[in-house]
BADRENBA-470875 format. One line per field, with one value per residue (C-alpha): residue number from 1; residue in three letters; chain; x, y, z. Coordinates in Angstrom, 2 decimals, decimal comma. Example, Ala and Ser with C-alpha at 12.3 -4.5 7.8 and 13.67 -1.06 7.14 Angstrom:
<atoms>
nr <- c(1/2);
rest <- c(ALA/SER);
kette <- c(A/A);
c1 <- c(12,30/13,67);
c2 <- c(-4,50/-1,06);
c3 <- c(7,80/7,14);
</atoms>
This chain:
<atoms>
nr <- c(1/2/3/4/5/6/7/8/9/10/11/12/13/14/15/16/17/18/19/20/21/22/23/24/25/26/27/28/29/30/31/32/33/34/35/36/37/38/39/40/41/42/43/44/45/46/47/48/49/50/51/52/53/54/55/56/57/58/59/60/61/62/63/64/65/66/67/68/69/70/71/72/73/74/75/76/77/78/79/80/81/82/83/84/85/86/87/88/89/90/91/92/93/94/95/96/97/98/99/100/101/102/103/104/105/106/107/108/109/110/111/112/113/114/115/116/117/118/119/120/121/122/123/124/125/126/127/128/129/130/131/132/133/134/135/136/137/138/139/140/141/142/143/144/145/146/147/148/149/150/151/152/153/154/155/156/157/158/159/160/161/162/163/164/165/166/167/168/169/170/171/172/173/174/175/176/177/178/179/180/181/182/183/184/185/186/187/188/189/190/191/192/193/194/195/196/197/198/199/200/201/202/203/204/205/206/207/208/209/210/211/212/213/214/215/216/217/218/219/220/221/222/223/224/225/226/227/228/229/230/231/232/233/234/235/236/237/238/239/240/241/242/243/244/245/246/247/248/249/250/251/252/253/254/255/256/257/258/259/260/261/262/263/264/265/266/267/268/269/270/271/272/273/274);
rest <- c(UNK/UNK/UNK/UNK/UNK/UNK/UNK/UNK/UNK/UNK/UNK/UNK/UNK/UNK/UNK/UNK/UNK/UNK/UNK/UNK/UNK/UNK/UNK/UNK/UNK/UNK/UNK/UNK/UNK/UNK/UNK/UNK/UNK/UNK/UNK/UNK/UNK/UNK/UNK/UNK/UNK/UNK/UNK/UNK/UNK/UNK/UNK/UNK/UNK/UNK/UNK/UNK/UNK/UNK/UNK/UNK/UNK/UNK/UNK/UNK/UNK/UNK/UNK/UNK/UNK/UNK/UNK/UNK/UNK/UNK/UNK/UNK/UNK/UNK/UNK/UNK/UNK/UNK/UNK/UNK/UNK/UNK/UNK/UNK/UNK/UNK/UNK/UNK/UNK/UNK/UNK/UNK/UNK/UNK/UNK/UNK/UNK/UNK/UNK/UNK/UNK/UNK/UNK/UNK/UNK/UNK/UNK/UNK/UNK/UNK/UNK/UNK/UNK/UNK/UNK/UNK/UNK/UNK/UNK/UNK/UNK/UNK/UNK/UNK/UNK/UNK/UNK/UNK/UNK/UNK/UNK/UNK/UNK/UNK/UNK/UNK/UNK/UNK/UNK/UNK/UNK/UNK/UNK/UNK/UNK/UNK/UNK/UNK/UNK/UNK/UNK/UNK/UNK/UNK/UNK/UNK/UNK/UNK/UNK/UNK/UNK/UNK/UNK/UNK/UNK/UNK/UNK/UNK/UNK/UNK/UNK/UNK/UNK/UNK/UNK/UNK/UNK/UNK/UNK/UNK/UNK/UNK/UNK/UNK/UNK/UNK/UNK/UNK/UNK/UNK/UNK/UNK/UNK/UNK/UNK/UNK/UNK/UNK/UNK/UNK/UNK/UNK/UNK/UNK/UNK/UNK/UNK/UNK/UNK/UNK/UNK/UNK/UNK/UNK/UNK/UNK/UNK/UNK/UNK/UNK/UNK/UNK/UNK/UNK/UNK/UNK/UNK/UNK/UNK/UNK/UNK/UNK/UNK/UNK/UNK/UNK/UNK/UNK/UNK/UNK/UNK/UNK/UNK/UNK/UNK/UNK/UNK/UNK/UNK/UNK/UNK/UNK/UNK/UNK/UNK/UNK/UNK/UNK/UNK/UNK/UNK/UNK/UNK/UNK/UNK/UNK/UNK/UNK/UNK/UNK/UNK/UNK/UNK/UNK);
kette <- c(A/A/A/A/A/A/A/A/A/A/A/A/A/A/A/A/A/A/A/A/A/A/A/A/A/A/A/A/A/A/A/A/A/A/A/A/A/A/A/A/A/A/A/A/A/A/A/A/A/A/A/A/A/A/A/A/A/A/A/A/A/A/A/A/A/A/A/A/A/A/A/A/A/A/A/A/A/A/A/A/A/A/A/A/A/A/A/A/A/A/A/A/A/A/A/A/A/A/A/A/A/A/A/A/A/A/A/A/A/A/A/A/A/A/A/A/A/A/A/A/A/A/A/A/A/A/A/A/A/A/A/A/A/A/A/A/A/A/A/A/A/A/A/A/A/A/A/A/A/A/A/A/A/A/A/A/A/A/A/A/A/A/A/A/A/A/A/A/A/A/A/A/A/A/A/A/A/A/A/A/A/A/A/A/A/A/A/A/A/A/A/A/A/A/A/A/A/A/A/A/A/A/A/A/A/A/A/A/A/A/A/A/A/A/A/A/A/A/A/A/A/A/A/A/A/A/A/A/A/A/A/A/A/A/A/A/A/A/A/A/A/A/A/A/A/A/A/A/A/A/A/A/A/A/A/A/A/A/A/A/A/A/A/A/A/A/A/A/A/A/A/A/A/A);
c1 <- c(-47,80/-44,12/-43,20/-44,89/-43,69/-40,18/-40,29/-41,63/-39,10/-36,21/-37,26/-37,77/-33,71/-32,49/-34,24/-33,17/-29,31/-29,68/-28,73/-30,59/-28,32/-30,52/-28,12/-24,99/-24,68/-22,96/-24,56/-28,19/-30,36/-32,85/-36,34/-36,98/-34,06/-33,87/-32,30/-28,99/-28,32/-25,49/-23,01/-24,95/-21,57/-22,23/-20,77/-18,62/-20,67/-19,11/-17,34/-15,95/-13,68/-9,67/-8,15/-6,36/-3,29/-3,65/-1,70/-0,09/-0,08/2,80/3,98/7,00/8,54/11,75/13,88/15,07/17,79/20,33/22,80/22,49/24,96/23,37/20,53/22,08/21,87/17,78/17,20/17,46/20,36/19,20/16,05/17,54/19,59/16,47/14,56/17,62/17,50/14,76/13,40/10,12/6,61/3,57/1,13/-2,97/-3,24/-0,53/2,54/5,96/6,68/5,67/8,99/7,26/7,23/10,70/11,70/8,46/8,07/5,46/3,28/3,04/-0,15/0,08/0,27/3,99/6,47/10,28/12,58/16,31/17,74/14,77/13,02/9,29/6,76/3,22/1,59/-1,01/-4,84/-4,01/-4,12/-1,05/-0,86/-0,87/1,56/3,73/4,02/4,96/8,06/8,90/8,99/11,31/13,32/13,72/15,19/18,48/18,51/19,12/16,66/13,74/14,01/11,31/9,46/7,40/5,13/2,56/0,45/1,94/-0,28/-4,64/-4,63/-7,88/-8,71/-11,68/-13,20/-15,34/-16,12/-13,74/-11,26/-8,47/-8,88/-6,33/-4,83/-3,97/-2,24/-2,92/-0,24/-2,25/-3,58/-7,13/-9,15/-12,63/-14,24/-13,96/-10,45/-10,58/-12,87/-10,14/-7,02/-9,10/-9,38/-13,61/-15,79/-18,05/-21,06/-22,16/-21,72/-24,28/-23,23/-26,17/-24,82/-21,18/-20,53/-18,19/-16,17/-14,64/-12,12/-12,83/-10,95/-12,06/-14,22/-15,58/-18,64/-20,62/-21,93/-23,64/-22,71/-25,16/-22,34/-25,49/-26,36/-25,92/-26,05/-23,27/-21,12/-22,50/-21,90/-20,00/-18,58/-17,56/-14,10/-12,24/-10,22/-7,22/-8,07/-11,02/-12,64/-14,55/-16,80/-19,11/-21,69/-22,04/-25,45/-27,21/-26,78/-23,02/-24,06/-24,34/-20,53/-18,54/-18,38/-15,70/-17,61/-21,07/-21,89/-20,25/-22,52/-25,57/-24,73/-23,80/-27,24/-29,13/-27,55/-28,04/-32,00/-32,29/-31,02/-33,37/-36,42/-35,37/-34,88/-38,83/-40,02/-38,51/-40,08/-43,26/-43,24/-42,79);
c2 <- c(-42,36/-42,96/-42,45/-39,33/-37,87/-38,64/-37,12/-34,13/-33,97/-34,91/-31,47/-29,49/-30,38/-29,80/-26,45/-25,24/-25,85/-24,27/-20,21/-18,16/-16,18/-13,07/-13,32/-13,71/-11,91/-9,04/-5,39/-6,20/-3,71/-4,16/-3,57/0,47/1,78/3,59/1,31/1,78/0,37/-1,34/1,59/4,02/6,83/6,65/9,76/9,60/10,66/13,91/12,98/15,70/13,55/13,56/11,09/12,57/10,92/9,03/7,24/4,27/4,90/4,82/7,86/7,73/10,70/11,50/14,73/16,05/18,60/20,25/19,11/15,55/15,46/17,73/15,89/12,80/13,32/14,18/10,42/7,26/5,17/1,88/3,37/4,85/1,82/-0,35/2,34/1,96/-2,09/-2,76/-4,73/-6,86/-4,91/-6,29/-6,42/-6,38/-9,99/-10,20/-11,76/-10,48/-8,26/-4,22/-2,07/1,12/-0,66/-0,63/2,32/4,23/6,63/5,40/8,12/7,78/7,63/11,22/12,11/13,03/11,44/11,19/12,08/12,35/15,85/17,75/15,77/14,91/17,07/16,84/15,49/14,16/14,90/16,49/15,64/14,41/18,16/19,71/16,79/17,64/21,66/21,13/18,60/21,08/24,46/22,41/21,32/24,48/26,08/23,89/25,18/28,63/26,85/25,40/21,08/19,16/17,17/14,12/12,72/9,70/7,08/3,85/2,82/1,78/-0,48/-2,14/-5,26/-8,10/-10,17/-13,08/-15,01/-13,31/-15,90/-14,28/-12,57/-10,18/-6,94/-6,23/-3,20/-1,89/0,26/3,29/6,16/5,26/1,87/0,81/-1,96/-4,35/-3,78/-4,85/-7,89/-9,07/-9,14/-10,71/-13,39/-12,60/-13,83/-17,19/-18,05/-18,52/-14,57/-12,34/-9,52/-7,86/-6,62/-5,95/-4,22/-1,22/0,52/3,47/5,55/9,10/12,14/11,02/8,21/5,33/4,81/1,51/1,75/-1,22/-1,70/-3,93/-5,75/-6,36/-3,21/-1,42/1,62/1,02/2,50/5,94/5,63/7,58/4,03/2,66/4,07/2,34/4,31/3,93/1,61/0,52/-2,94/-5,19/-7,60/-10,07/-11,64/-16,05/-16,95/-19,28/-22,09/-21,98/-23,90/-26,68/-26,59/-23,93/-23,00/-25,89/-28,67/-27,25/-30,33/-32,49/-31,97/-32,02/-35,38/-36,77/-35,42/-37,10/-39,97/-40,33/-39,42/-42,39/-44,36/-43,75/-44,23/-47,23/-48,81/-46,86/-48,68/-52,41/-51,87/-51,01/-53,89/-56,00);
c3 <- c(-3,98/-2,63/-6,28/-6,86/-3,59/-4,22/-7,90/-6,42/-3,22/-5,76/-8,39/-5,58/-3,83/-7,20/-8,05/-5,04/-5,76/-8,93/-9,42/-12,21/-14,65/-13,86/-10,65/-12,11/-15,15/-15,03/-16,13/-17,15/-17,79/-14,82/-14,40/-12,99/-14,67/-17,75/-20,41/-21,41/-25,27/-26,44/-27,93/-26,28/-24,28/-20,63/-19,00/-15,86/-12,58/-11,29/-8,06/-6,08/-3,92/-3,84/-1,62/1,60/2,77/5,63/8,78/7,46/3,87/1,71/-0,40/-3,02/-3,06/-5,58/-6,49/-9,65/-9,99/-12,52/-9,65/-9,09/-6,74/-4,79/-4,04/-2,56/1,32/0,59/-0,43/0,81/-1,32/-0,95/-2,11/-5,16/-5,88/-5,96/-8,33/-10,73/-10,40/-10,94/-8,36/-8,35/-8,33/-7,28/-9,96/-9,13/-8,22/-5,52/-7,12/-6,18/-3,67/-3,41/-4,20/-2,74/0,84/0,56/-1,15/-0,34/2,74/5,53/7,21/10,66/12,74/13,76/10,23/10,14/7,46/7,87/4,63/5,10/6,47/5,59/9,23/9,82/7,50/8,88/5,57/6,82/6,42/2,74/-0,92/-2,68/-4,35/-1,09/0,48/-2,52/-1,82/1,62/0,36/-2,17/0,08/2,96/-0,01/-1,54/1,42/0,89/-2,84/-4,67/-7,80/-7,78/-7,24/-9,05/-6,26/-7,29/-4,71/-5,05/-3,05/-3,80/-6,53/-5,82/-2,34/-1,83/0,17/-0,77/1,39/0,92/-2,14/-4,54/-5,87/-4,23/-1,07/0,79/0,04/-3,32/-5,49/-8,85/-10,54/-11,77/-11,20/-11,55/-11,59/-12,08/-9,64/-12,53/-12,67/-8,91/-9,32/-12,38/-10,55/-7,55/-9,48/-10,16/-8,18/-7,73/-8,98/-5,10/-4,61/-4,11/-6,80/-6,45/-2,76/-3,02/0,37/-0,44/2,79/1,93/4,10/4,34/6,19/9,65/9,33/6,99/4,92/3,58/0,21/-1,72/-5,50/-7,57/-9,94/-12,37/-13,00/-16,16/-14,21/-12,32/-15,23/-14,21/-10,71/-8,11/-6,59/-10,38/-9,44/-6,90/-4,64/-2,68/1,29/-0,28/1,00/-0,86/0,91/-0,87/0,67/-0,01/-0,94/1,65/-1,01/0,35/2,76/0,75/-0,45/-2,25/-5,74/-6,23/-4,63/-5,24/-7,68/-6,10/-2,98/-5,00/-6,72/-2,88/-2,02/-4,85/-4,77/-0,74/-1,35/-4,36/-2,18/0,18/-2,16/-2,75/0,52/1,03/-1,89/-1,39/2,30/1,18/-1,24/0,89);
</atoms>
């Protein structure tokens, strides 16, 4: 009876530390959803929303003109000398340092950014189109022809949290980026996340918004949220499993666990012998 007891208690510990793929496996076609075949186009979702600057964030912002010369007291020349060198970028998983913090232009919490001579344009609150028309009219007072402007967020910033296997702030050098992109140069995530609830918090003109992305979901490809967007967090939730160690030490703690409850058994057993 001991026996039969411990065989049961000793399937049931070791059931319990195991995870099913159905959990982990990235874009499954799950049950309610209308099947999406291999090779089969997905279209993009339609997503009205363009990112508005906003205090803190970091815009590059570089002239162009027949008359080089002429443009010299409008930029910063450290700035410009580290644009020619070269210096080191940043790349999505953190490596390096971020040349636009140091040759980019920070907007202030009231929404105002500082650029040499031309003073503090209220930039704030607007798309990087907009931003970029109110640069180019102050500029174009100074001038009798037009001066390309250039203006630009900094690359994608987005933050994880959680069991990603990297967390902290990270930047990806483009203009657009998929949460898969994210996930890779966070170094993916564990097998002790819960992908099915990826907690997404978005910043929005005047406030923030949580959204929940199912990373198994073949449907996800379709979705409004597959496109990261500059601020974005990342949070992922650790299974209660996590309890029993991390993704690292997971077996480890299982092995400790069996062995310890063997052990045990057999102490039961010789007692019960006797």
């Amino acid at each position: 009876m001991v026996r039969i007891s411990a065989f049961i208690i000793f399937i049931f510990f070791f059931a319990s530390s195991c995870i099913s793929n159905k959990k982990i496996t990235y874009l499954q076609n799950l049950p309610g959803n209308k099947p999406i075949e291999l090779n089969e186009f997905i279209p993009y979702a339609k997503v009205d929303y363009v990112y508005i600057l906003q205090p803190f964030d970091i815009v590059d912002i570089d002239f162009a003109s027949s008359d080089e010369e002429l443009l010299q007291g409008f930029v910063l020349q450290g700035a410009q000398g580290m644009r020619g060198g070269g210096g080191m970028m940043m790349g999505g998983g953190g490596g390096g340092s971020d040349i636009f913090y140091f040759t980019g232009y920070t907007i202030d919490q009231d929404g105002f950014v500082e650029l040499p001579r031309l003073g503090k344009l209220k930039i704030g609150g607007m798309s990087e189109e907009q931003a970029r028309n109110i640069v180019q009219e102050a500029i174009n007072t100074y001038f009798k022809e037009d001066v390309f402007v250039r203006l630009r967020t900094a690359g994608i910033r987005y933050t994880t949290l959680g069991e990603f296997g990297s967390v902290g702030t990270k930047v990806i050098f483009r203009n657009r980026a998929t949460i898969f992109d994210a996930l890779a140069a966070s170094g993916e995530t564990n097998i002790l996340a819960k992908r099915e609830k990826l907690f997404l918090i978005r910043q929005y003109d005047g406030g923030t918004q949580l959204h929940q992305i199912n990373l198994n979901d073949r449907a996800l490809l379709g979705s409004p949220l597959y496109f990261i967007q500059n601020n974005d967090i990342l949070y992922l939730e650790p299974r209660k499993i996590r309890q029993i160690g991390t993704a690292d030490n997971l077996l480890g703690a299982v092995q400790i666990g069996v062995a310890t409850l063997l052990t045990g058994l057999l102490l039961v057993t010789i007692f019960v012998g006797n």
